[in-house]
TORMARGU-722796 format. One line per field, with one value per residue (C-alpha): residue in one letter; chain; x, y, z; residue number from 1. Coordinates in Angstrom, 2 decimals. Layout:
residuo: c(A,...) $
cadena: c(A,...) $
c1: c(X,...) $
c2: c(Y,...) $
c3: c(Z,...) $
num: c(NUM,...) $
//
This chain:
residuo: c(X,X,X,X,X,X,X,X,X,X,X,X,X,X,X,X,X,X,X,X,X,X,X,X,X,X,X,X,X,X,X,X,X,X,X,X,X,X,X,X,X,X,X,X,X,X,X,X,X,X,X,X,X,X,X,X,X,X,X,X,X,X,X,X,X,X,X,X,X,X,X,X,X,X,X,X,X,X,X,X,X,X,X,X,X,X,X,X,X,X,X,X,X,X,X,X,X,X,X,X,X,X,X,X,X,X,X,X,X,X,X,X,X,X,X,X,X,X,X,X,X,X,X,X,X,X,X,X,X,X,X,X,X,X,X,X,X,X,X,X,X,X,X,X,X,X,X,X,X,X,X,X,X,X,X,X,X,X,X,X,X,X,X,X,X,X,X,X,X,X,X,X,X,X,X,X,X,X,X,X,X,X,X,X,X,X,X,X,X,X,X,X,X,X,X,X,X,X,X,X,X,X,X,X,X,X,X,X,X,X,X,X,X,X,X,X,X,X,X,X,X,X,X,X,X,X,X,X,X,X,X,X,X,X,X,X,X,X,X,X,X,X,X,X,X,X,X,X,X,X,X,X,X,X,X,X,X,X,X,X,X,X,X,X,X,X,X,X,X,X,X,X,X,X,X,X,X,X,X,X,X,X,X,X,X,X,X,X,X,X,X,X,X,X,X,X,X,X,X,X,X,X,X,X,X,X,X,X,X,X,X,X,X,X,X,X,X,X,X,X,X,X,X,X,X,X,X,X,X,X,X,X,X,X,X,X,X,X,X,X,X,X,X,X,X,X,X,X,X,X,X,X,X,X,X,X,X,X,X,X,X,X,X,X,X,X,X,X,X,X,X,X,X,X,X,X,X,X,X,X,X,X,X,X,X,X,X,X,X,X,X,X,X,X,X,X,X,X,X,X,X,X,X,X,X,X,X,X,X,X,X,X,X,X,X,X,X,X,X,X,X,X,X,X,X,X,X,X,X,X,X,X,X,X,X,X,X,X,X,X,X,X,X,X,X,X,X,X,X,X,X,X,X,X,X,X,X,X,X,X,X,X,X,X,X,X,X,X,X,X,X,X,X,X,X,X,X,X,X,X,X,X,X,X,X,X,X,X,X,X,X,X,X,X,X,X,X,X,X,X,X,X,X,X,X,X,X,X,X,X,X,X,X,X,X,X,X,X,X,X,X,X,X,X,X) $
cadena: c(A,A,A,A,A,A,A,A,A,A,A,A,A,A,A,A,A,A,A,A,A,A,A,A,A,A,A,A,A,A,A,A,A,A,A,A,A,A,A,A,A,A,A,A,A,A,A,A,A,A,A,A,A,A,A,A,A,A,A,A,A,A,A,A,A,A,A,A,A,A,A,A,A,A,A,A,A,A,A,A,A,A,A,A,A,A,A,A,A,A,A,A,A,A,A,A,A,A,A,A,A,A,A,A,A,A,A,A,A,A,A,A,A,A,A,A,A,A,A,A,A,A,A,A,A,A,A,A,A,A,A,A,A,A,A,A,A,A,A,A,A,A,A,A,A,A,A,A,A,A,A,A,A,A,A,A,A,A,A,A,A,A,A,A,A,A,A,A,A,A,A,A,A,A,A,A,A,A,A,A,A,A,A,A,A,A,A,A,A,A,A,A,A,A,A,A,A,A,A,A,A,A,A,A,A,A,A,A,A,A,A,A,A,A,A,A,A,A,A,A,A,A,A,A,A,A,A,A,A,A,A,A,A,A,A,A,A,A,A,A,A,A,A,A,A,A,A,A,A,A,A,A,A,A,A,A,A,A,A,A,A,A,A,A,A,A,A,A,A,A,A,A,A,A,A,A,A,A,A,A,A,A,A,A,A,A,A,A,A,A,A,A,A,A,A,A,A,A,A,A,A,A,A,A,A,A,A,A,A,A,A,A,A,A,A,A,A,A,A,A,A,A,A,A,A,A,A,A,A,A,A,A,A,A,A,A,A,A,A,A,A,A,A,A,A,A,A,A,A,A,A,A,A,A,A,A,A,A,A,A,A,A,A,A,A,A,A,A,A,A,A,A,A,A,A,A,A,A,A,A,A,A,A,A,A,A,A,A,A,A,A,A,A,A,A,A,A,A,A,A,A,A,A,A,A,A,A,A,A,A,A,A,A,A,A,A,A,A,A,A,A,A,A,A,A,A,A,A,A,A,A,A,A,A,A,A,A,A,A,A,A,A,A,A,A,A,A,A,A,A,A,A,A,A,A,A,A,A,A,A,A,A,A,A,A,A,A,A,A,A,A,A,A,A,A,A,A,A,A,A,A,A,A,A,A,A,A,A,A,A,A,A,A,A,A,A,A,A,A,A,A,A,A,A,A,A,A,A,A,A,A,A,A,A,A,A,A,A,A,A,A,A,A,A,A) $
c1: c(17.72,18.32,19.81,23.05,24.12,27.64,30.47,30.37,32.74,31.05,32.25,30.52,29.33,27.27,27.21,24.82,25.25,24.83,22.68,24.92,23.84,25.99,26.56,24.74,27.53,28.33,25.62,24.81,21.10,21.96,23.94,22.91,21.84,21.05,20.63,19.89,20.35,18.31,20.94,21.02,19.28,22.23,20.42,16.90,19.34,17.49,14.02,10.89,8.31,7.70,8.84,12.22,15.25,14.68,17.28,16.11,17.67,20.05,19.37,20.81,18.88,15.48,12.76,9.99,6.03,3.32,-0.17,-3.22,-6.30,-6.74,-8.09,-4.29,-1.12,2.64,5.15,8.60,9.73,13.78,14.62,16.13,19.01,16.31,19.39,20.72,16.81,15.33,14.65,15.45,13.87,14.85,13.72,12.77,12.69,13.32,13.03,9.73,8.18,4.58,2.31,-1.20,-1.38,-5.25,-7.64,-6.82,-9.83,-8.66,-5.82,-3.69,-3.40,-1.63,2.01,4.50,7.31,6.51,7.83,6.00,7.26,6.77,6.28,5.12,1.60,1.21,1.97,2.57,2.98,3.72,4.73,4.65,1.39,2.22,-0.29,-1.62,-1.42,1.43,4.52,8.55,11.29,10.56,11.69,9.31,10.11,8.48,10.30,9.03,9.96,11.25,10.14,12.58,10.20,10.14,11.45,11.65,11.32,10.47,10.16,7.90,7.77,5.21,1.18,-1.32,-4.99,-4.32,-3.12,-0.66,3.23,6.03,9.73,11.97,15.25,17.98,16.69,17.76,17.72,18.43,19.08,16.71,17.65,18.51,15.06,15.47,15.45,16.61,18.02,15.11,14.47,16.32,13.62,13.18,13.61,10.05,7.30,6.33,2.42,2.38,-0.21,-1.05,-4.67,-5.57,-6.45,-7.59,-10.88,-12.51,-13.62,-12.25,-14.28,-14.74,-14.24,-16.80,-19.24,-18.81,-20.63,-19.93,-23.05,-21.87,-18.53,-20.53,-22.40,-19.36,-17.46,-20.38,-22.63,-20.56,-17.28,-14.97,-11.67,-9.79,-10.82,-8.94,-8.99,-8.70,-7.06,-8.61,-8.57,-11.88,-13.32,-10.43,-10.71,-8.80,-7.07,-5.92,-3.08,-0.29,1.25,-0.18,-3.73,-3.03,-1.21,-4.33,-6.60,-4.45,-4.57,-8.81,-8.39,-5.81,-8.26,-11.33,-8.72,-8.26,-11.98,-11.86,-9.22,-10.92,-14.30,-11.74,-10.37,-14.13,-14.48,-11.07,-10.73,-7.48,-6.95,-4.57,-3.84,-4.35,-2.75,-4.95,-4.38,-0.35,1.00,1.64,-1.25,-3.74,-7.80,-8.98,-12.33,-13.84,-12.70,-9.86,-6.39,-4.42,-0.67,-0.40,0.41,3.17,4.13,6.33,8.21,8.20,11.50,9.13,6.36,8.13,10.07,6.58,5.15,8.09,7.22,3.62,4.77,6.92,4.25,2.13,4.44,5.01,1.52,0.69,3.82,3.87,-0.37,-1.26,-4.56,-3.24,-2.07,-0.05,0.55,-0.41,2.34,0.47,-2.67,-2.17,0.98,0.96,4.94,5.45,5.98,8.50,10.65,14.46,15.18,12.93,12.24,10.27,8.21,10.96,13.04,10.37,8.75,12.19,12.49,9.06,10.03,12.83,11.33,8.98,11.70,13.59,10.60,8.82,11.21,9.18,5.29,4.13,5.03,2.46,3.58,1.71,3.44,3.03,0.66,-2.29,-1.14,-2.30,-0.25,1.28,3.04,5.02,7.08,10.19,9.40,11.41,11.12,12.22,15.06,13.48,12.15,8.77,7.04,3.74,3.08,-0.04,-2.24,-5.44,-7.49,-10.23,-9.85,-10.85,-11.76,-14.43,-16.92,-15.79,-16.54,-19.34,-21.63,-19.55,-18.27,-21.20,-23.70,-22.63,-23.02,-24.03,-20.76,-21.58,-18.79,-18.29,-17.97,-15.92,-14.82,-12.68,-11.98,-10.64,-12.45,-12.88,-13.57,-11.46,-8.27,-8.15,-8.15,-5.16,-3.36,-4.14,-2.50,0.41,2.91,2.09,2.06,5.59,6.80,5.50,6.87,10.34,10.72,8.93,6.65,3.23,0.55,-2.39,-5.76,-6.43,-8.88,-11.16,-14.75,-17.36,-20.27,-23.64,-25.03,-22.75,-23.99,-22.43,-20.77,-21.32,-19.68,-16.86,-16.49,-16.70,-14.13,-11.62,-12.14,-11.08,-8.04,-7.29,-8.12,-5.94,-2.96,-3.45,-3.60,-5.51,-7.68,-10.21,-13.68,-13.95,-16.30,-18.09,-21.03,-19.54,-21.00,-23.34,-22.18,-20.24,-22.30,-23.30,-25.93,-28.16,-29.69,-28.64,-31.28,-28.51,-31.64,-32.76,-30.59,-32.50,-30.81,-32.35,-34.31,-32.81,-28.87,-28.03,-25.58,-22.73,-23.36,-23.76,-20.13,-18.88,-20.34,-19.72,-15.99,-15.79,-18.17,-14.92,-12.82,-10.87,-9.80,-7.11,-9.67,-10.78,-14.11) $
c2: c(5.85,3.27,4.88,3.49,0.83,-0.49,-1.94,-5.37,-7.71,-10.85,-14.05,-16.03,-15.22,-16.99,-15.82,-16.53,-13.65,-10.59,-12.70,-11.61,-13.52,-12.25,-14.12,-12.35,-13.07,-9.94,-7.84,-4.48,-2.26,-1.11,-4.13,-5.90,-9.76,-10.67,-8.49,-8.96,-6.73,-8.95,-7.21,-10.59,-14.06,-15.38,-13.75,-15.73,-18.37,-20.74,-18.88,-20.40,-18.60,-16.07,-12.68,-11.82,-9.59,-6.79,-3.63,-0.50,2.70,4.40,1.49,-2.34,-5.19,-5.81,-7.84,-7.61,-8.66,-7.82,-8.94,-8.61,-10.59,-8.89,-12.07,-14.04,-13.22,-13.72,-14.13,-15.36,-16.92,-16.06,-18.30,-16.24,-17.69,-18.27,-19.26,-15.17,-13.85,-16.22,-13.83,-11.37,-7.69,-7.14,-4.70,-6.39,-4.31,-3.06,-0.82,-0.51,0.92,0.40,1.27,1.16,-1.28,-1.87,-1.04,-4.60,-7.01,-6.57,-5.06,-7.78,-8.12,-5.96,-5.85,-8.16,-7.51,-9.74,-11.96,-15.94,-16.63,-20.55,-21.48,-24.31,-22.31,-21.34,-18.68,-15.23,-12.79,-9.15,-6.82,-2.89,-1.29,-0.36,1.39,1.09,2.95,4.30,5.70,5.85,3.75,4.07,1.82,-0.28,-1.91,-3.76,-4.30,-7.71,-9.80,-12.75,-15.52,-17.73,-20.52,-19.32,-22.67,-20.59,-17.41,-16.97,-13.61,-13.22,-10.15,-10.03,-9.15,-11.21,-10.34,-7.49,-6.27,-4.06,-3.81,-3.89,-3.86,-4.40,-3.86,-3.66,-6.20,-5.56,-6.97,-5.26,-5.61,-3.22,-4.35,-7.57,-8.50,-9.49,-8.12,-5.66,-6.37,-6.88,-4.31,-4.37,-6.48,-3.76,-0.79,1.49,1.30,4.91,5.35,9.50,9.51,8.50,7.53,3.94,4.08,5.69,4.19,6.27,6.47,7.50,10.85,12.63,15.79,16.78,15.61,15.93,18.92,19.91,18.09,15.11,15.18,15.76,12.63,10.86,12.38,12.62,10.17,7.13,8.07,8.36,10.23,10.07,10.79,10.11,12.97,11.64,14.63,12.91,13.82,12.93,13.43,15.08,16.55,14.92,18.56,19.01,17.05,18.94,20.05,23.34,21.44,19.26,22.43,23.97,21.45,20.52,24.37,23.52,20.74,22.29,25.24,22.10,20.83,23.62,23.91,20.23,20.47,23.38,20.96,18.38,19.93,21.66,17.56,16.12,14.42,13.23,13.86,11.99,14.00,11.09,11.73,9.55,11.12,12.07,14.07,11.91,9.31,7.82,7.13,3.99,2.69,4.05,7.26,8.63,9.28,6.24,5.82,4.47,5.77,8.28,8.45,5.59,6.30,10.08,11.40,15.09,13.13,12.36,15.10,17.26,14.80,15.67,19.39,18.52,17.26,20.20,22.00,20.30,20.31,23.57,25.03,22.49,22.59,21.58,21.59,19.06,18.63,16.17,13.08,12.09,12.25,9.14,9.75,7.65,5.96,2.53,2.70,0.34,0.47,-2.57,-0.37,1.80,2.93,2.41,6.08,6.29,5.50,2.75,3.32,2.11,4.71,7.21,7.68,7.63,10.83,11.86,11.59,13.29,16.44,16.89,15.51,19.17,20.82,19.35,16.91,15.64,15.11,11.36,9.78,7.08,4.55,2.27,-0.41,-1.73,-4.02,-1.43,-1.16,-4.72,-6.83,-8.72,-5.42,-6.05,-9.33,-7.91,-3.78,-2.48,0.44,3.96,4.58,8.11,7.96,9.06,6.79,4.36,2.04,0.99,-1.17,-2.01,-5.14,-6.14,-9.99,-12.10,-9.45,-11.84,-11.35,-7.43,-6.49,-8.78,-6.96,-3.81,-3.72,-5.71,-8.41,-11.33,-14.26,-13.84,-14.86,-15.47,-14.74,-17.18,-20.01,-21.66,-19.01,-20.27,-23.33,-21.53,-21.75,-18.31,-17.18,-15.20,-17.90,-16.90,-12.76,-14.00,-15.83,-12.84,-10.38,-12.43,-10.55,-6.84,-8.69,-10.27,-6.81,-5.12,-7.82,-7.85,-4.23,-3.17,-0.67,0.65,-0.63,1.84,-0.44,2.79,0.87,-2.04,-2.73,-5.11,-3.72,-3.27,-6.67,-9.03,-11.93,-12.06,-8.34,-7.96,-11.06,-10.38,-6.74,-7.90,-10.55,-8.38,-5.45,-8.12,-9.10,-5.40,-5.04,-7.82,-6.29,-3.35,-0.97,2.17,1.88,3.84,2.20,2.45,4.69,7.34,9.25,8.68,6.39,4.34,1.35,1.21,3.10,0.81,3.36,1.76,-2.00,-5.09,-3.89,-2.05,0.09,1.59,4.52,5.71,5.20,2.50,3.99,1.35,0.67,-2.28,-4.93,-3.52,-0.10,-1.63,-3.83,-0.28,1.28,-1.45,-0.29,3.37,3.48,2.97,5.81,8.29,11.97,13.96,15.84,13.22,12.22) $
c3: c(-2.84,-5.29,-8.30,-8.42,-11.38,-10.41,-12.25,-11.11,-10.40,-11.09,-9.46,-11.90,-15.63,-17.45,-21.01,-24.29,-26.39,-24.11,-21.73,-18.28,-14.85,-11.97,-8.64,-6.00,-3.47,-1.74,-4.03,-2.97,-3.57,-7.38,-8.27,-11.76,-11.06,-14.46,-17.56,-21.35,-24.09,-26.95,-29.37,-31.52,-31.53,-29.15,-26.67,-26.85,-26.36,-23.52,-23.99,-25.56,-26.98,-30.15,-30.73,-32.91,-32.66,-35.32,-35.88,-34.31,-35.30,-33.11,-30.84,-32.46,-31.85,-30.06,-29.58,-31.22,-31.33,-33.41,-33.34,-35.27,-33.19,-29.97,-28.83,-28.52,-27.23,-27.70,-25.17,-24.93,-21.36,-19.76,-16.98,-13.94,-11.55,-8.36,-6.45,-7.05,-6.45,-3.74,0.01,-2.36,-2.92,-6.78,-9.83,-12.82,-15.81,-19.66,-22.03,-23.75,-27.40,-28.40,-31.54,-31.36,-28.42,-27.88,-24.79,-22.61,-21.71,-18.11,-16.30,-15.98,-19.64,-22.42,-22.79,-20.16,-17.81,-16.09,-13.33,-12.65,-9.38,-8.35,-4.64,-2.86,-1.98,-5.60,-8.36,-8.32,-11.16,-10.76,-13.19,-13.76,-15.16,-19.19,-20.97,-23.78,-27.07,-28.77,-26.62,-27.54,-25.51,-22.05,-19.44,-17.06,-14.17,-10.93,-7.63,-6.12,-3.06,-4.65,-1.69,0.39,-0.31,-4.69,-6.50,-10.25,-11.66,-15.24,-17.19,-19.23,-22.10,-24.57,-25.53,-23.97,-25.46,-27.34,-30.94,-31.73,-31.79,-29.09,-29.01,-25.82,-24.75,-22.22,-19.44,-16.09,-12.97,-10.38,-6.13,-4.97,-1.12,0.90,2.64,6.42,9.48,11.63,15.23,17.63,20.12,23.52,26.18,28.62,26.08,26.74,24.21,22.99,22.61,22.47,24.65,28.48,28.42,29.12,25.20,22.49,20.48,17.95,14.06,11.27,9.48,6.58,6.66,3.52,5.25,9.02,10.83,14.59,16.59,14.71,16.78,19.83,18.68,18.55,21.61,24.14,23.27,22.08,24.07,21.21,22.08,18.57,14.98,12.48,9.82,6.38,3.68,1.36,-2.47,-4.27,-7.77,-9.56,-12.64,-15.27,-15.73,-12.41,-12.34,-11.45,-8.17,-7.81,-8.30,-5.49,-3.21,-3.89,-2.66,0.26,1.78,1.59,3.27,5.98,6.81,7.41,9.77,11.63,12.49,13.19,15.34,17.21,17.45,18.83,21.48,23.17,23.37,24.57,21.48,19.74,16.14,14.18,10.80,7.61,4.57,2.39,-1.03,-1.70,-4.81,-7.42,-6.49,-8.55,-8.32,-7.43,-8.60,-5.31,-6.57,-4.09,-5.08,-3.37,-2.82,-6.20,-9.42,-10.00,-6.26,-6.79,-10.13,-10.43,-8.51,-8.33,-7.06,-3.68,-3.93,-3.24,-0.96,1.56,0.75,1.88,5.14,5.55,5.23,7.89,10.37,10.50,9.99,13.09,15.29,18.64,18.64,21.40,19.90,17.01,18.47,15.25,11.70,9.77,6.67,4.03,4.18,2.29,0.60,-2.51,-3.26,-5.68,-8.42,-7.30,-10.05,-9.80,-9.11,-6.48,-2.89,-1.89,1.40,3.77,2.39,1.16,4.83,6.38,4.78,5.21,9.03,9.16,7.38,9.74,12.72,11.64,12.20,15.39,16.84,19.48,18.04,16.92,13.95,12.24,10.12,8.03,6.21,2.57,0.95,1.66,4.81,5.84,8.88,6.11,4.81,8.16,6.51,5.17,6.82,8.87,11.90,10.19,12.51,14.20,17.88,18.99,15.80,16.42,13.59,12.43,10.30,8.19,8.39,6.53,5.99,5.01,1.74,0.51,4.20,4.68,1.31,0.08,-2.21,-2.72,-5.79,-7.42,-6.53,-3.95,-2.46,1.21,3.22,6.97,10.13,12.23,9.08,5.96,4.04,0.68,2.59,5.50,8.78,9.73,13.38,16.58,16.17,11.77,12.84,15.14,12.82,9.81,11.98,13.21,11.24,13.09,16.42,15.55,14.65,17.43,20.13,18.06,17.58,20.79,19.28,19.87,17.40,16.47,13.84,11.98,9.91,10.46,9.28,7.59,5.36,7.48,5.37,5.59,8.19,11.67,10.97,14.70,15.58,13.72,15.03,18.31,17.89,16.06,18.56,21.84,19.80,19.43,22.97,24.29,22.52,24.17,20.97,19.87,16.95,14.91,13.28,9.86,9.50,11.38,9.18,6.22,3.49,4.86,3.87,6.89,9.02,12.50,12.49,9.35,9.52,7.09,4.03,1.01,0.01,3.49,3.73,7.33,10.53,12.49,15.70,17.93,18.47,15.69,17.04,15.22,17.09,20.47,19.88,18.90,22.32,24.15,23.89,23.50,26.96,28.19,27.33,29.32,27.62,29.18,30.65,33.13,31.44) $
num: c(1,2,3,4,5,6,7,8,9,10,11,12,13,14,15,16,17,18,19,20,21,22,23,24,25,26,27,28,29,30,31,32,33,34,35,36,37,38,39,40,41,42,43,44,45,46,47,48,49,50,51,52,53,54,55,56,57,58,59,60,61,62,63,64,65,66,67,68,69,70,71,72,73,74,75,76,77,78,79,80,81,82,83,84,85,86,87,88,89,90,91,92,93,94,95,96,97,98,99,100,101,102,103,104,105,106,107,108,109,110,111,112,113,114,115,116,117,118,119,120,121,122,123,124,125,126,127,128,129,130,131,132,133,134,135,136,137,138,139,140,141,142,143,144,145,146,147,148,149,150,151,152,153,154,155,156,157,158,159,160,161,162,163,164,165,166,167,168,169,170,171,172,173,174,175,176,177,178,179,180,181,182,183,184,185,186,187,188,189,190,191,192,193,194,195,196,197,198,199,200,201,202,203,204,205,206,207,208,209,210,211,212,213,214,215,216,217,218,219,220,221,222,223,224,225,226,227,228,229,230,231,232,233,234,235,236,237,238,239,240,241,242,243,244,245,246,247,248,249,250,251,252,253,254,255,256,257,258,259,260,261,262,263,264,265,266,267,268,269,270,271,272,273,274,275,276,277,278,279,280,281,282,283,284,285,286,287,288,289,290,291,292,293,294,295,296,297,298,299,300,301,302,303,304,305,306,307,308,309,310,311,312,313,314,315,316,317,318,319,320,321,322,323,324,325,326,327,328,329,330,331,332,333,334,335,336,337,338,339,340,341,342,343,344,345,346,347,348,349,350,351,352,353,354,355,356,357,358,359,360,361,362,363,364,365,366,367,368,369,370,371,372,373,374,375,376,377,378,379,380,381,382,383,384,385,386,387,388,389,390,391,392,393,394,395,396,397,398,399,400,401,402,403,404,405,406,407,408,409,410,411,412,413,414,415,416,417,418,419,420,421,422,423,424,425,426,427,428,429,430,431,432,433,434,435,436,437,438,439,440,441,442,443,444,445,446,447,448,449,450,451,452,453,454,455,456,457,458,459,460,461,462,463,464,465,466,467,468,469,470,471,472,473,474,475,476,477,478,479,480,481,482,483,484,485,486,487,488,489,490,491,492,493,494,495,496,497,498,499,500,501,502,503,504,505,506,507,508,509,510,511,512,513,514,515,516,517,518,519,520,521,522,523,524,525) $
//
């Protein structure tokens, strides 16, 4: 947990009012690196831009923007000491007031915390997500992984593209944790997989919409010996927003599983249990509640999802029909408040809940960054035994997703994609950062998501490549996705308006059987 704000013993101050920078030398997760009050106009001492330091009651000084044309914005820019952030994980933050902010053009604009990180491949600028409207103080802040390569940092705090009024204060920021990492794996120590079978290929379901003889479809026709059941939280009313809503939901979804489960085992099929939607999450624009939102800054929020895991494990103890528990599909943890866990942490925890319960069933771990192989640089294994880890890919984004959210281009696999030449060597080199982690930490690697929509040129050229990657590695995976929108379906041709399946195996389905044929169960089929 990283709620602790230190006394420090700086080594080095540097001060301009109450502009503090502290050497990092010797910092700890909690310790202040650089802080501002804005109490007077010493403090926008070496900053450029607008805004002005105004009294607030009860409060002292702050600084303050107002605008009246929606259409510009007003910053003002703090340098930070790169040498004290660079290979750095840090929280950058302050306190925030706003009147009558209005609706932003997109969601990048509105009012700024926010961090411009230089490096030699090019800009980066996170910050937290502020609404808009009118709120009292309330403090905002946005870990980031400040890159070895970063050559400045600038904050930024201001309104960009909206009217309206803003005040800040108190400036922090903070060591969330030293970024490295940790000692590599004896070379002989055994790689747990929590199974025996030669492998385990499958899909990934919904359960809404999945009946029995489409299992048997799946099991007994294609070979598939592992589904991986999504709790997935769809469509929620803008009422049902509290943690009884979401208990509510998840005992639902716990009884579909248990007739899943049941359908499983008549077919020698492995189930691993996907927690796609957590308490506390948000809904993305395809309409699920992610691992985003209030997951990551509301103390309660986590505090329930370890109750939810709780909860599974002991409702599912010791069942051999679930080959493991996938603790958070996606994880998004960049805004992780400064009282909270991020997902190193957070799934630690998560583990060792369900650890006290059933000490000896599989743990799944995805990483950040959506769960993507890049989410690897700067994770870390959880510390528990018995734990697979796993990860998403979809790149490049631009071919997988053409013509989902919108009208596209058509993108074509094997080919240039954004200047990048994009064929079997490009999947290797996208995933290089799981493969580094697995060889380093000697763990097991499960794909628990991979696809490209059923129109984008060469999809089964590109499924076929990615699957003899997978393959060569040795790893389980799951198809994204089996039955469910038919987007993704193999089972449906290249046209977006023919919603029939075809009457003869596409080339995506016969790179899908191609492997599955394959399978074993522990039944001996």
């Amino acid at each position: 947990m990283l709620r602790r704000m230190k006394q420090l013993w700086p080594v080095m101050l540097v001060l301009l009012g109450c502009i503090v920078w502290h050497s990092a030398s010797g910092a700890q997760a909690g310790d202040m690196l650089w802080s501002n009050q804005l109490a007077n106009a010493a403090d926008l001492a070496n900053s450029q831009g607008s805004g002005g330091i105004v009294t607030e009651p009860g409060r002292g000084g702050a600084l303050f923007f107002t605008l009246t044309n929606a259409a510009e914005s007003a910053t003002r820019t703090f340098s930070l000491p790169i040498e004290e952030l660079r290979g750095r994980y840090v929280f950058i933050g302050a306190e925030v007031k706003a009147e009558t902010i209005s609706a932003k053009p997109n969601p990048w604009n509105g009012i700024k915390v926010m961090a411009r990180i230089d490096t030699p491949a090019g800009l980066q600028w996170p910050q937290p997500e502020i609404p808009t409207g009118s709120f009292g103080w309330q403090r905002y802040s946005h870990r980031i992984l400040v890159p070895k390569s970063a050559t400045a940092v600038t904050l930024v705090l201001g309104l960009e593209q909206v009217s309206g009024k803003v005040w800040f204060d108190d400036v922090r920021v903070v060591l969330a944790k030293e970024a490295g990492e940790a000692p590599a794996a004896l070379a002989n120590a055994p790689i747990f997989r929590g199974h025996s079978l030669p492998r385990l290929r499958g899909a990934m379901i919904a359960p809404d919409s999945l009946t029995e003889p489409d299992l048997d479809v799946l099991a007994n026709e294609w070979g598939g010996n592992l589904v991986r059941w999504q709790l997935i939280r769809s469509g929620v009313p803008a009422a049902e927003t509290g943690f009884e809503d979401y208990d509510r939901w998840l005992e639902k979804q716990l009884n579909q599983l248990d007739r899943g489960l049941t359908w499983a085992a008549k077919r020698g099929v492995k189930v691993v249990v996907d927690l796609h939607s957590p308490p506390g999450g948000r809904a993305l624009s395809g309409g699920y509640q992610a691992a985003i939102g209030r997951i990551w800054t509301d103390s309660k929020a986590q505090a329930e999802f370890i109750a939810v895991w709780r909860k599974i494990a002991a409702r599912y103890q010791g069942d051999a029909r679930i080959w493991g528990y996938d603790l958070l599909n996606e994880p998004v943890d960049n805004a992780v408040a400064e009282d909270c866990d991020d997902w190193q942490s957070l799934a630690l925890r998560a583990g060792r809940a369900v650890r006290n319960i059933d000490p000896a069933c599989t743990l799944i771990v995805e990483p950040p960054d959506w769960g993507s192989a890049s989410g690897f640089v700067g994770f870390q294994p959880i510390g528990l035994s018995n734990v697979v880890y796993s990860f998403h890919i979809y790149d490049p984004h631009q071919f997988t997703h053409q013509g989902v959210y919108g009208p596209a281009r058509p993108i074509t696999y094997p080919g240039m994609i954004d200047g990048v030449m994009w064929d079997k060597a490009a999947i290797e080199r996208a995933i290089a950062p799981a493969t580094a982690f697995a060889r380093r930490y000697r763990v097991h690697l499960y794909v628990g998501e991979f696809s490209v929509i059923r129109w984008a040129p060469g999809g089964d050229k590109y499924l076929s490549d990615l699957i003899e990657v997978i393959e060569g590695y040795g790893w389980d995976w799951s198809y994204h996705a089996f039955r469910e929108w038919d987007g993704w379906s193999v089972e449906h041709g290249a046209a977006p308006a023919d919603h029939s399946r075809t009457a003869q195996p596409t080339a995506r389905k016969q790179v899908l059987l191609k492997w599955l044929g394959q399978n074993k169960t522990e039944a001996g089929r």
